[in-house]
C-alpha positions as a printed Julia matrix, in Angstrom:
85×3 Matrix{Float64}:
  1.21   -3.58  12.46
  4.99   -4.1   13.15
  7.99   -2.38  11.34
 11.12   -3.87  10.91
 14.37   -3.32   9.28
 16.45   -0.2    8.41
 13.2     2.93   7.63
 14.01    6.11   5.76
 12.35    7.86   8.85
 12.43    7.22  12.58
 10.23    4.73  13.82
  8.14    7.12  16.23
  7.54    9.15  12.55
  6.43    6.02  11.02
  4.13    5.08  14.2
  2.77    8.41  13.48
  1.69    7.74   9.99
  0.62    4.42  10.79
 -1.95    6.05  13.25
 -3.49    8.41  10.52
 -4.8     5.25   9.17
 -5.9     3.83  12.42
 -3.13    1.43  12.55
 -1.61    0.25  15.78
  1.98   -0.43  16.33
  3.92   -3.69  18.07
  7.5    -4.25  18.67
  7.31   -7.91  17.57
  4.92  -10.24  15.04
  2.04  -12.04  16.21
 -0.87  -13.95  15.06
 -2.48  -10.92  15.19
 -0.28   -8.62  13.19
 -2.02   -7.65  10.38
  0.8    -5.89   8.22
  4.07   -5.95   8.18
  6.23   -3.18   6.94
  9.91   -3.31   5.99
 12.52   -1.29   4.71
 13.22   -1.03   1.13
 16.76   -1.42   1.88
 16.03   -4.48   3.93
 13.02   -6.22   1.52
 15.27   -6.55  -1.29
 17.79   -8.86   0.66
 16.51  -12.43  -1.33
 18.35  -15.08   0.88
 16.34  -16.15   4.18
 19.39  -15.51   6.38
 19.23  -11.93   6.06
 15.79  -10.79   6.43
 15.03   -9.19   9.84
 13.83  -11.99  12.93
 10.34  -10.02  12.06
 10.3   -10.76   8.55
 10.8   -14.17   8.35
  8.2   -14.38  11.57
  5.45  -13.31   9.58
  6.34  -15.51   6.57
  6.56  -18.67   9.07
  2.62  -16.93  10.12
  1.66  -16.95   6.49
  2.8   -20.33   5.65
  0.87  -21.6    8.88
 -2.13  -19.71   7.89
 -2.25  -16.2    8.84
 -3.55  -13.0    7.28
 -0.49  -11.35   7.39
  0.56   -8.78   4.55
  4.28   -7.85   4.11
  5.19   -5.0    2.37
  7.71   -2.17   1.61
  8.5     1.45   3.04
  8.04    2.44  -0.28
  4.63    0.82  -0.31
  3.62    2.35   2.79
  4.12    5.32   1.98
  2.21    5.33  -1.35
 -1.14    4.09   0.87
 -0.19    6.85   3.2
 -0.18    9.33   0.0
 -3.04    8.1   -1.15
 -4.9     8.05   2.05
 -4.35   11.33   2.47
 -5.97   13.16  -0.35
């Protein structure tokens, strides 16, 4: 999985938390990357321009095919919540 944009937490935190679930974290998308998770702040910007190098990566991965899943901090968190109890 890959992070990207501005986190409520620092990213060694949110590496962390990713590894409770067994997830492993990369500095930059790949065909590979299974999940993508951004900042709230940052997922709400609409216009392509603005979304993080990483974002719009995985979105040119989706269109060309791959199983990539992009989602919020927020998000994230909740699955982390939830995988916890």
């Amino acid at each position: 999985m890959v992070f990207t944009g501005t986190l409520s937490i620092g990213r060694a935190e949110a590496a962390n938390l990713a590894a409770k679930l067994g997830l492993s974290v990369n500095a930059s998308v790949m065909k590979k990357t299974s999940l993508v998770v951004v900042g709230d702040q940052d997922i709400r910007k609409p216009e392509w321009g603005e979304k993080s190098g990483k974002h719009r990566k995985a979105e040119e991965l989706i269109a060309k095919g791959c199983d990539i899943l992009i989602m919020s901090e927020s998000d994230f968190f909740a699955l982390i919540d939830a995988h916890s109890k």
